[in-house]
C-alpha positions in Angstrom: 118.9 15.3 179.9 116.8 16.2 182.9 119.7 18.1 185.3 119.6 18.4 189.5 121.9 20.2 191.7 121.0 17.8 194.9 121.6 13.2 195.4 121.2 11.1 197.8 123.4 7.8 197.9 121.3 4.9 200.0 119.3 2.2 200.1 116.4 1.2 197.6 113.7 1.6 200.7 114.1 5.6 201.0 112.6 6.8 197.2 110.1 4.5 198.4 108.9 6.2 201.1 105.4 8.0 201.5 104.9 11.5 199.9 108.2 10.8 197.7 107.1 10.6 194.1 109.2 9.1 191.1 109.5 11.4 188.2 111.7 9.0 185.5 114.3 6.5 186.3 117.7 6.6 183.6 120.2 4.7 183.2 123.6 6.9 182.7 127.0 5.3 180.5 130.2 6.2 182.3 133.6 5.8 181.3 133.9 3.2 184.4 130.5 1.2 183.4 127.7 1.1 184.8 126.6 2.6 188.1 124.9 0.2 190.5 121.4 1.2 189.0 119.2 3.7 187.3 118.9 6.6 189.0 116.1 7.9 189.8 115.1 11.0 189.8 112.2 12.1 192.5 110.6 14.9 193.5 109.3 15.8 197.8 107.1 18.6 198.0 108.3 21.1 195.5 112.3 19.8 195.0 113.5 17.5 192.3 116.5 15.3 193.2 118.5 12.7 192.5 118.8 8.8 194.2 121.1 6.4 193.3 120.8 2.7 195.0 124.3 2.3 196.3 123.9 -1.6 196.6 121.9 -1.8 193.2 118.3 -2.5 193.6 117.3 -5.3 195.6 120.7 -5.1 197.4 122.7 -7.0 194.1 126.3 -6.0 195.1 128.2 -6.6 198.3 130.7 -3.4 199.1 133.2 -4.4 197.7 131.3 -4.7 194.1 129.8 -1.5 194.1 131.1 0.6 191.3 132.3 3.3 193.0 133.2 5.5 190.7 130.1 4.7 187.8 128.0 6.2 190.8 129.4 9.2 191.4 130.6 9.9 187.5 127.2 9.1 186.7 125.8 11.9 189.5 128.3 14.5 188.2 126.9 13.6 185.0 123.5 14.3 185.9 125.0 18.1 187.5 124.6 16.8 190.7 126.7 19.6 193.1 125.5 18.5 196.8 125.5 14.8 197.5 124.5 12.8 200.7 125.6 9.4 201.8 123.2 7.4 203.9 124.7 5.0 205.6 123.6 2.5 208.2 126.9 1.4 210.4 128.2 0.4 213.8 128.6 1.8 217.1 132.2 1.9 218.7 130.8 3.8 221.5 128.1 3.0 224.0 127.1 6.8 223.8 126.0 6.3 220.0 123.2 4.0 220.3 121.3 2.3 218.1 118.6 4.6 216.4 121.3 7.8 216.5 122.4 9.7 213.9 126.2 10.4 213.1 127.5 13.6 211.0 131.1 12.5 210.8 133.5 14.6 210.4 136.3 12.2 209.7 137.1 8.7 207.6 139.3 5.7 208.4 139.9 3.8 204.5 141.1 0.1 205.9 139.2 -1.1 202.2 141.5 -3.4 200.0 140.6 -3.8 196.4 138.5 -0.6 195.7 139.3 1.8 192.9 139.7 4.9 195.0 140.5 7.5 191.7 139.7 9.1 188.6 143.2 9.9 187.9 145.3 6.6 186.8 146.0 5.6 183.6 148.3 8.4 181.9 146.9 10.8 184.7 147.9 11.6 188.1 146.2 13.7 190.5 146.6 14.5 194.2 143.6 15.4 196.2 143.9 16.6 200.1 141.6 14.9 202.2 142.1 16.3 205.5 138.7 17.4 206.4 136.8 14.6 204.1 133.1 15.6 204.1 131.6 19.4 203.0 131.4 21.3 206.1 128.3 22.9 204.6 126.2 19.9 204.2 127.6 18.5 207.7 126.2 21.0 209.5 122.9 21.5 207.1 122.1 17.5 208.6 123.1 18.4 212.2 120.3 21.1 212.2 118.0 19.0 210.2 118.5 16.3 212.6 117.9 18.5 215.8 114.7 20.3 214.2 113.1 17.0 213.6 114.0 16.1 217.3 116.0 13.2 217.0 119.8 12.2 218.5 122.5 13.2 216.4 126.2 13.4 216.9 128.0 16.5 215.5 131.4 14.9 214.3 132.9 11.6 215.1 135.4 9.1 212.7 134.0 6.5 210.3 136.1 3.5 209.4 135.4 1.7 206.6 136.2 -2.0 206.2 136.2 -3.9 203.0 134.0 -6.0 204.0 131.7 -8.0 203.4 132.4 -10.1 206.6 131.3 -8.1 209.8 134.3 -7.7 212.1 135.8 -10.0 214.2 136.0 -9.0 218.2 139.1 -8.7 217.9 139.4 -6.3 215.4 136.2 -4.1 216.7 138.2 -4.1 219.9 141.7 -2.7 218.3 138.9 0.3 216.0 137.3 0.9 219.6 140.8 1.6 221.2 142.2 3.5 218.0 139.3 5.9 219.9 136.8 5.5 216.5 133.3 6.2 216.6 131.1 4.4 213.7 131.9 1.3 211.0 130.4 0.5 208.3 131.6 -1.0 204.9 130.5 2.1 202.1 132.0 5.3 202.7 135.3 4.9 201.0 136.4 5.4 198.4 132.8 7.1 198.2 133.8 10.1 199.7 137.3 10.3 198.0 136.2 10.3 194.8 132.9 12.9 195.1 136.1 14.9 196.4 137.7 14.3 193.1 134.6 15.1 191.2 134.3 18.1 192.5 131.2 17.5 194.6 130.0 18.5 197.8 129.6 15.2 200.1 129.0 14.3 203.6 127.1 11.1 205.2 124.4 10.2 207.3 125.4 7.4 209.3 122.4 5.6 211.2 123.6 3.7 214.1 122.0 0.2 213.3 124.0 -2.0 216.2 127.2 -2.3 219.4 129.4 -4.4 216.3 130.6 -7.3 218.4 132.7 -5.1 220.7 130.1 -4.9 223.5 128.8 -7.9 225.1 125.4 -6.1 226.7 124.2 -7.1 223.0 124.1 -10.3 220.8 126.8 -10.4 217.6 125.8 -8.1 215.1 123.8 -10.0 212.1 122.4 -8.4 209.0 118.9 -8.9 210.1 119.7 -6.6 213.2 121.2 -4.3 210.7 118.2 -4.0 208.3 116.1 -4.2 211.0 116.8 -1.4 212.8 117.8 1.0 209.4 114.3 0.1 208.2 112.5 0.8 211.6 114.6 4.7 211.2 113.2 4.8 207.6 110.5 7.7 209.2 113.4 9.3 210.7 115.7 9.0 208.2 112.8 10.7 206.0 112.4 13.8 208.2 115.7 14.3 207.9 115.8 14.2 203.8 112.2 16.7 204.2 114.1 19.4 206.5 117.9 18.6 204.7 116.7 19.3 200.8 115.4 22.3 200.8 118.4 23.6 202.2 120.7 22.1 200.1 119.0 23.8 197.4 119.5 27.0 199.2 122.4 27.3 200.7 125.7 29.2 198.8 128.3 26.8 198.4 130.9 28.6 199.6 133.4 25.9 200.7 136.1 24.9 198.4 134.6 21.5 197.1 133.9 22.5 194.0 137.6 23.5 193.0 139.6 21.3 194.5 140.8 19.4 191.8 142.3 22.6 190.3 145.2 22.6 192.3 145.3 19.0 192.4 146.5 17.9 188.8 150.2 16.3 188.9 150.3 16.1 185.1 150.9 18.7 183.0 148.2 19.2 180.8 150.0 19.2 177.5 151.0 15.3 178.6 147.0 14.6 179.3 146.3 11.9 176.1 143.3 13.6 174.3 141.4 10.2 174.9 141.9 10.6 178.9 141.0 13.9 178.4 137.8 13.1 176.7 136.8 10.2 179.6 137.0 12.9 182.5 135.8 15.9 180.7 132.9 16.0 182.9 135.1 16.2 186.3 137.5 18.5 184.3 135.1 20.8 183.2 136.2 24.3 182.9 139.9 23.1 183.6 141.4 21.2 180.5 139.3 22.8 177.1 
């Protein structure tokens, strides 16, 4: 099986973009079913990496039927190491318009009904959380995002709803007050459980639209939102050209990788040997 260190989490529309070429789409078998979609694995310039449709291709699942953790099982699977999570969302502020990018530093979960773990079932582990994205790939965006010239926020909190109803104005109002930057509907338990697996995560969040909170603009529909994401396609493409190579460069010298390690809350002897077997690829080098 074809292995790479580097994935991208997004929409269908940004393999498809000029001078990215497809190299061999596969469908991967996870303990949790299926992932959204093949991945596909592509190459820009000289870099192989990997994409996987969050939505499915042609948009298939709402939020709240992605398979949260088929997708990233499926990337650990592939030895993906450093992952990123583009992600169009909406403003809270009238600083962030939309257009700007957002490399959060923090997430909001206000999702429902997602499974948020690896670890249930005969298994219990206890991941910390406090700082939720890779500091390393954070900051490998930011400057990826300045040296292609465009506006970018260094930090700033992402709730994520459960969706798939946009907010009411209401409730924009209360997330504006709480003093939060960006919503959108994908991030958790996304981030929670690339944590879990071990894998270095942060997002990309692409300001799309005000939500409902500011009157200056009409309600927020999803034909403003795709609108807007696909009109930053070319921008969110600069970004991936200037962000990949560096991925596949940088030391990852933050603690991602082994965080799990002083995470388990069962003792190993209790672990059944058929759990055991369904997470060996998270608990690699951990549990023989």
């Amino acid at each position: 099986m074809c292995k790479v260190s580097v994935g991208f989490i997004g929409g269908s529309g940004l393999y498809e973009m000029k001078g990215v070429q497809v190299v061999q789409e596969k469908w991967i078998t996870t303990p949790f079913g299926y992932p959204s979609s093949k991945i596909v694995i592509v190459r820009m310039d000289d870099f192989e990496f990997a994409f996987l449709p969050r939505h499915g291709k042609g948009h298939r699942y709402n939020p709240s039927e992605v398979n949260y953790r088929a997708n990233i099982y499926a990337l650990k699977v592939l030895g993906v190491e450093s992952l990123v999570g583009v992600s169009a969302c909406g403003s809270l502020k009238e600083e962030l318009m939309p257009g700007d990018f957002v490399i959060c530093d923090q997430l909001v979960d206000y999702t429902k009904k997602r499974e948020n773990t690896f670890f249930e079932g005969g298994m219990a582990a206890h991941v910390p959380m406090a700082d939720p994205y890779c500091p390393r790939i954070s900051e490998i965006l930011y400057n990826s995002c300045l040296d292609a010239g465009l506006r970018v926020n260094r930090g700033g909190t992402y709730i994520c709803i459960e969706g798939p109803q946009f907010s009411t104005r209401a409730e924009s109002l209360i997330y504006r007050r709480l003093g939060i930057d960006v919503i959108g509907m994908t991030n958790a338990p996304e981030a929670k459980l690339a944590r879990e697996a071990g894998i270095c995560y942060s997002i990309l969040a692409c300001v799309t639209d005000y939500d409902v909170w500011y009157e200056g603009e009409g309600d927020v529909t999803h034909d403003m939102v795709i609108e807007t994401f696909m009109k930053n396609i070319e921008n969110v493409r600069k970004v991936m050209k200037r962000t990949i190579p560096n991925l596949f460069k940088s030391r990852r010298d933050c603690n991602c990788k082994d965080v799990i390690r002083n995470s388990l809350a069962t003792r190993i002897e209790h672990i059944s040997p058929d759990k055991r077997a369904s997470l060996k690829v998270i608990l690699e080098g951990i549990i023989d």
